[in-house]
RODO-2510 file (C-alpha; in nm, 4 decimals, decimal comma):
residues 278
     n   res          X          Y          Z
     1     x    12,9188     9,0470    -0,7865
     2     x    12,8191     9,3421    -0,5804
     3     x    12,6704     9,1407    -0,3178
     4     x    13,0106     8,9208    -0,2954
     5     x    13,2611     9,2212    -0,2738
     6     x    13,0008     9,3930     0,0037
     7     x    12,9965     9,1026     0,1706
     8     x    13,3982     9,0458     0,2196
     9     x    13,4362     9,4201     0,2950
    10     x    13,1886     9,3535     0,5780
    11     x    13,3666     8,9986     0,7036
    12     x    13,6607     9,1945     0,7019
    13     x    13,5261     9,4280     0,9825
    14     x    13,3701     9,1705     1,1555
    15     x    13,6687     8,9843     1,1542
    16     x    13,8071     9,2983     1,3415
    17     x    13,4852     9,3963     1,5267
    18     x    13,4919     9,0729     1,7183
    19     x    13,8449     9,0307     1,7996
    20     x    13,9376     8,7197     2,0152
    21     x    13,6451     8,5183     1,9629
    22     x    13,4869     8,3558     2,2740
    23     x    13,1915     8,0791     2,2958
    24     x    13,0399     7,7804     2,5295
    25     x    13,3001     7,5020     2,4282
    26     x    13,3957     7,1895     2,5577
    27     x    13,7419     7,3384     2,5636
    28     x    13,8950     7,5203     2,8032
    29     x    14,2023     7,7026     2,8605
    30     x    14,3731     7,9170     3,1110
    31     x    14,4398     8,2927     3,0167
    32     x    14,7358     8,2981     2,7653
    33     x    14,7616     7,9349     2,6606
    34     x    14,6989     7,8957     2,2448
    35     x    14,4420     7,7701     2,0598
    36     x    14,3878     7,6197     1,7338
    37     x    14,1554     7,8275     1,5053
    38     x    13,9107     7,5227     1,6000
    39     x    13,9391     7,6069     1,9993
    40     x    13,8199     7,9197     2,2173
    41     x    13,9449     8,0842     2,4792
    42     x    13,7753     8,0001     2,8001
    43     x    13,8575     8,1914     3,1579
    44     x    13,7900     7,9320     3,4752
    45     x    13,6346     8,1937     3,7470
    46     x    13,6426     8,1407     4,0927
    47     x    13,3345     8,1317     4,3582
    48     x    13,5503     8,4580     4,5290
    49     x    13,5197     8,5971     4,1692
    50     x    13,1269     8,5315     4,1434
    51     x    13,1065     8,6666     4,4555
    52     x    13,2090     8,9681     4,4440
    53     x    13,0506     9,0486     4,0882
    54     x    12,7339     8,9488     4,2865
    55     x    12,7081     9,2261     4,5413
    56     x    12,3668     9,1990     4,7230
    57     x    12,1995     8,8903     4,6955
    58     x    11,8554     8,8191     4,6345
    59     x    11,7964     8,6303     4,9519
    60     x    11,8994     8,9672     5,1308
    61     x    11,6499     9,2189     5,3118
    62     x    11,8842     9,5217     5,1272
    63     x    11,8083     9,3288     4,8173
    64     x    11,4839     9,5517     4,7125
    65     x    11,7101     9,8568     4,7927
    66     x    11,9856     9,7836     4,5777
    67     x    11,7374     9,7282     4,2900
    68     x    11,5457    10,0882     4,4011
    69     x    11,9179    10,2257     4,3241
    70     x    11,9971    10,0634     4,0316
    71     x    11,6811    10,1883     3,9004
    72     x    11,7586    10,5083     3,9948
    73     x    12,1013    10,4989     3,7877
    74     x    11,9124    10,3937     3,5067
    75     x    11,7338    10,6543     3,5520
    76     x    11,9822    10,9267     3,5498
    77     x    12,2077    10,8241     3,3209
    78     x    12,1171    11,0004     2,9372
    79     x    12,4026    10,8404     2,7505
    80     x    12,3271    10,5446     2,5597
    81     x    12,6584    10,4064     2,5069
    82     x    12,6498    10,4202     2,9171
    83     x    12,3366    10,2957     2,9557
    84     x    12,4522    10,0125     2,7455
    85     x    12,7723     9,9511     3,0206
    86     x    12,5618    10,0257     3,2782
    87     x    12,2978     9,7410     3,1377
    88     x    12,5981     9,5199     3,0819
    89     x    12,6785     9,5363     3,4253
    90     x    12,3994     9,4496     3,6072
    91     x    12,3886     9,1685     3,3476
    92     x    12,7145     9,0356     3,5051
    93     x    12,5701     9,0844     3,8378
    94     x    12,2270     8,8805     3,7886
    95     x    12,4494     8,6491     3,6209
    96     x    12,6684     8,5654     3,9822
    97     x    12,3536     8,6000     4,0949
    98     x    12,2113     8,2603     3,9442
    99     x    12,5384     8,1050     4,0525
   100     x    12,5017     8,1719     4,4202
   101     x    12,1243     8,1494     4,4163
   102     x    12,1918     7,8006     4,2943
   103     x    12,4830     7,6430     4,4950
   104     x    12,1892     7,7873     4,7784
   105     x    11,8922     7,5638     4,5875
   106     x    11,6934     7,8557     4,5462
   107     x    11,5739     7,7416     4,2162
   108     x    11,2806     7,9982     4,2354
   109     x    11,5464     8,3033     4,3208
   110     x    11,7635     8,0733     4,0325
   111     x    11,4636     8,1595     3,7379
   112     x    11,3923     8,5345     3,8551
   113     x    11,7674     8,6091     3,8304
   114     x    11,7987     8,4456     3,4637
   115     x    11,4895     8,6519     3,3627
   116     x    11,6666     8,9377     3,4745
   117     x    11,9911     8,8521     3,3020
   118     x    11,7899     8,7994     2,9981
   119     x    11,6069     9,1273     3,0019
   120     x    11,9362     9,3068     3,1017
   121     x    12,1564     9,1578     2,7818
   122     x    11,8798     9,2527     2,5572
   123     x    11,8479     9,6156     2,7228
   124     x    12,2412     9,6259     2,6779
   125     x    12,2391     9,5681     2,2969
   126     x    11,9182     9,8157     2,2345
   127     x    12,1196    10,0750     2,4165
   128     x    12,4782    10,0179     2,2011
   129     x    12,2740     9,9822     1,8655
   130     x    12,0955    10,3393     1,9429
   131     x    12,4075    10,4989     2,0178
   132     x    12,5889    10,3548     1,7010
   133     x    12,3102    10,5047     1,4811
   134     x    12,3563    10,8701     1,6212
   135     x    12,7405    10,8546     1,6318
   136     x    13,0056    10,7519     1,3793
   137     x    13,2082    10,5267     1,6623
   138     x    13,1288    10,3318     1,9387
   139     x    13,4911    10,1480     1,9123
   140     x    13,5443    10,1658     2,3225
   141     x    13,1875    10,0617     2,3985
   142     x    13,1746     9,8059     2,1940
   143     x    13,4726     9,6310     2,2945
   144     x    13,3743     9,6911     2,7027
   145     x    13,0299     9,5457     2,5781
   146     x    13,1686     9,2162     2,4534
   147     x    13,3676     9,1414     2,7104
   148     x    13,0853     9,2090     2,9104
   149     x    12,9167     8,9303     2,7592
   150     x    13,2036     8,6977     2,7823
   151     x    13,2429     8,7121     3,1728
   152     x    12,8778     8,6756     3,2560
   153     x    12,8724     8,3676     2,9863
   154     x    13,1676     8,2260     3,1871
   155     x    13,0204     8,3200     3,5188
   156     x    12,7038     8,1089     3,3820
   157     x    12,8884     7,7639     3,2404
   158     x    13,0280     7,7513     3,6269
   159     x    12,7100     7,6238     3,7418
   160     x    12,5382     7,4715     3,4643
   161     x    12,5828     7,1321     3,5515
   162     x    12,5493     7,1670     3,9215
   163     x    12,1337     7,2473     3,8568
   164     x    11,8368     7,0357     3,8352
   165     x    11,7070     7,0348     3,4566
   166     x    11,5003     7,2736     3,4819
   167     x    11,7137     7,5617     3,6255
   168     x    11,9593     7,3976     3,3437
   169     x    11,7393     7,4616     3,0382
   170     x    11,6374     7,8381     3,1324
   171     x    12,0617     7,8924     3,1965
   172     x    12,0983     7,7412     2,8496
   173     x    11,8528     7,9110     2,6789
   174     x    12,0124     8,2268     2,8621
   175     x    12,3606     8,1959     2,7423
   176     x    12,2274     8,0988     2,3757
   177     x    12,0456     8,5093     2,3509
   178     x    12,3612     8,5859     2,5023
   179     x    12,5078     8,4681     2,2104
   180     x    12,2482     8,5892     1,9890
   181     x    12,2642     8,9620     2,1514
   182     x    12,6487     8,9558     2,0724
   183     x    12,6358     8,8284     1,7726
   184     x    12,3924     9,1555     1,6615
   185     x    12,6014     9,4151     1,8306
   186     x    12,9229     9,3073     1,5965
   187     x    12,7398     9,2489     1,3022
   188     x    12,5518     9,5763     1,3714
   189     x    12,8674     9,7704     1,4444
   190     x    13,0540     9,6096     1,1118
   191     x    12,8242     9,6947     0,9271
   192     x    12,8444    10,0440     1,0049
   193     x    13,2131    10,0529     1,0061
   194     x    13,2367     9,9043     0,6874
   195     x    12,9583    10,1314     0,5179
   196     x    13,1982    10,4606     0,6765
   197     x    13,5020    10,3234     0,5607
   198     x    13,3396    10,2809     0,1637
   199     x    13,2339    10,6133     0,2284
   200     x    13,5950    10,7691     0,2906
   201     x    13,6748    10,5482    -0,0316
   202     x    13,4389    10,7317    -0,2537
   203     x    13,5126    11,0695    -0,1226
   204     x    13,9247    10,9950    -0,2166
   205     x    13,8034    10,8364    -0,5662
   206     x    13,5936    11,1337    -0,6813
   207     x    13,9335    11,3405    -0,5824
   208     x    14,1353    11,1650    -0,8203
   209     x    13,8799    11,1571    -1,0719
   210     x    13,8555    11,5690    -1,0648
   211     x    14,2645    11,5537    -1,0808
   212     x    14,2813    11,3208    -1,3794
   213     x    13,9946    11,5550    -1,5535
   214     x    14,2901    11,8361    -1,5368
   215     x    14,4917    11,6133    -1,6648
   216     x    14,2761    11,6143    -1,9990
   217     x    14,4594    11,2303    -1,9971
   218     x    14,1159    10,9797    -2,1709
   219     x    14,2546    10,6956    -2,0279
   220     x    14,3024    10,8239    -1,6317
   221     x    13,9873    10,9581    -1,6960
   222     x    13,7940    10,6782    -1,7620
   223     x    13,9929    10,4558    -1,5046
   224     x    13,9329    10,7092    -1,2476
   225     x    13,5058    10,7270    -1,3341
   226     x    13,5409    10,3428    -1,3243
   227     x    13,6534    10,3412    -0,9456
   228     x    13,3868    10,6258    -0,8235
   229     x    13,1058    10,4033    -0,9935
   230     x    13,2366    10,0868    -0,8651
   231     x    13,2991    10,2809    -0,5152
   232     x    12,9847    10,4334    -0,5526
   233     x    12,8054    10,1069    -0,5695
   234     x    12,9257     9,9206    -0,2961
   235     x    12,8576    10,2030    -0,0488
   236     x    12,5096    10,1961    -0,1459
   237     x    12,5120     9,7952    -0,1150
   238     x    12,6450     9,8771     0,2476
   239     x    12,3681    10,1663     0,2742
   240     x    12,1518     9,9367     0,2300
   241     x    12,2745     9,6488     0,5241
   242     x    12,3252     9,9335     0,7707
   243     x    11,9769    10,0706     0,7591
   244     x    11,8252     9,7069     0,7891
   245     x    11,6874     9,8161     1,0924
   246     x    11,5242     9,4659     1,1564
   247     x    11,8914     9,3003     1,0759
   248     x    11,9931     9,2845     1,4187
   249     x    11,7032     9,1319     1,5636
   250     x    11,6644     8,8840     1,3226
   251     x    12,0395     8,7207     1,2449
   252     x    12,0645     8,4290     1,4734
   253     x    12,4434     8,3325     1,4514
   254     x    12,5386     8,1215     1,7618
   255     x    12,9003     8,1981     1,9026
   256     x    13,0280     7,8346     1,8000
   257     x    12,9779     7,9589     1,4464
   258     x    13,1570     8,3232     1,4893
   259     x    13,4547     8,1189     1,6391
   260     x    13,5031     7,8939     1,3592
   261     x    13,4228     8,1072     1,0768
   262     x    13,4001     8,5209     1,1477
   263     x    13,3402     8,4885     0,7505
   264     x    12,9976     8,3525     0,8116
   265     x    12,8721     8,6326     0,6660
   266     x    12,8363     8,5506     0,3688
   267     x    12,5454     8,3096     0,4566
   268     x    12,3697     8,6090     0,5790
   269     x    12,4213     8,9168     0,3323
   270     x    12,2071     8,7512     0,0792
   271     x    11,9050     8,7152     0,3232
   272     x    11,9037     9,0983     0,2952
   273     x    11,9038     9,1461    -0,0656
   274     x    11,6819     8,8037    -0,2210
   275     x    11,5332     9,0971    -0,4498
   276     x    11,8407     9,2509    -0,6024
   277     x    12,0328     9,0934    -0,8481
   278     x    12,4387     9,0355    -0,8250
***
């Protein structure tokens, strides 16, 4: 029973954590038109879009030298939730990059830039996972991170069926840890929020337990040591999720399946505990 009430505290938060759910889909939609709960919400982007997310392309002799300086922001920057934006970024950049590189037929240039937009997603979501362990909120970062992810997926779809197969397979395999790295960062952050909010819970139950104690009233009493064990339990069932350390690298939950159920989590909560019993 534990597991079940963890589990819709956490779908709850995830429910919030993701917001408007995006993934690939065969349906799109301009900005502001409704969806069924079956659809997603799709953004058409322009080549004069790509381009400009693109900056210097790899074809370029200033190339090497915007690299050098992205290297050197890396470099500089200390804060992980900004090293996770920055990351993010340059994600959306290689990203344009593989669209231009493509409608060029520089299918070598094509597979470097994927690599690199494969390397930078999963750099993004180390980053935003570190700084969500040392701090209590992450809200902003989180939110810039996902959409983040949702441009340079729709940057992506614009060429995939413009490449030879090849070219095709790496973008799809691309946009699927895409998915995959999104899909950890809200679970990750859900988690956590749902484990703080328990927390708060507890705290305010042991309150009312110590005023119903003045009271000298047996039955408030009891009902009140009732809620602080119950409270009590489910923050350490959420304890438990939130130091999974492995959990985020492990959960494989494609965006087609956080758009039509954000209450897929109950498939995965009981992966964590097969030892424990409800």
């Amino acid at each position: 029973m534990r597991k079940k009430i963890a589990a819709m505290t956490l779908a709850i938060f995830l429910t919030g954590a993701t917001g408007n759910v995006y993934a690939n889909s065969d349906v799109t939609s301009m900005p502001g038109t409704a969806t069924s709960n079956d659809q997603v919400l799709t953004t058409v982007v322009s080549l004069k879009e790509i381009e400009e997310s693109a900056g210097v392309l790899p074809d370029s002799n200033f190339y090497s030298l915007e690299r050098r300086i992205e290297e050197l922001q890396i470099a500089i920057t200390r804060s992980e939730e900004k090293l996770a934006q920055l990351m993010a970024q340059f994600a959306i950049e290689r990203a344009a990059e593989v669209v231009l590189m493509a409608n060029k037929g520089e299918e070598e240039l094509v597979s470097k830039a994927t690599d690199e937009y494969v390397k930078m997603l999963a750099s993004a979501t180390a980053h935003i996972n570190n700084a969500m362990r040392a701090k209590d909120e992450a809200v902003q970062t989180v939110a810039n991170l996902n959409e983040s992810y949702k441009r340079s997926g729709e940057i992506l779809n614009t060429i995939l069926d413009k490449v030879p197969e090849e070219a095709k397979g790496a973008i799809e395999n691309a946009l699927g840890n895409k998915d995959k790295e999104i899909a950890a960062v809200n679970v990750f952050y859900a988690t956590k929020e749902a484990f703080l909010a328990v927390k708060k819970e507890l705290e305010k139950a042991k309150q009312r337990l110590e005023v119903a104690k003045k009271t000298g009233d047996a039955e408030a009493i009891k009902n009140a040591e009732q809620k602080v064990k119950e409270a009590e339990a489910l923050k350490n069932e959420l304890e438990e999720l939130k130091d999974a350390t492995d959990f985020s690298k492990e959960v494989v939950l494609p965006a087609s399946t956080w758009a039509n159920s954000p209450m897929v989590f109950f498939t995965v909560a009981p992966q964590l505990h097969k030892s424990r019993s409800c």
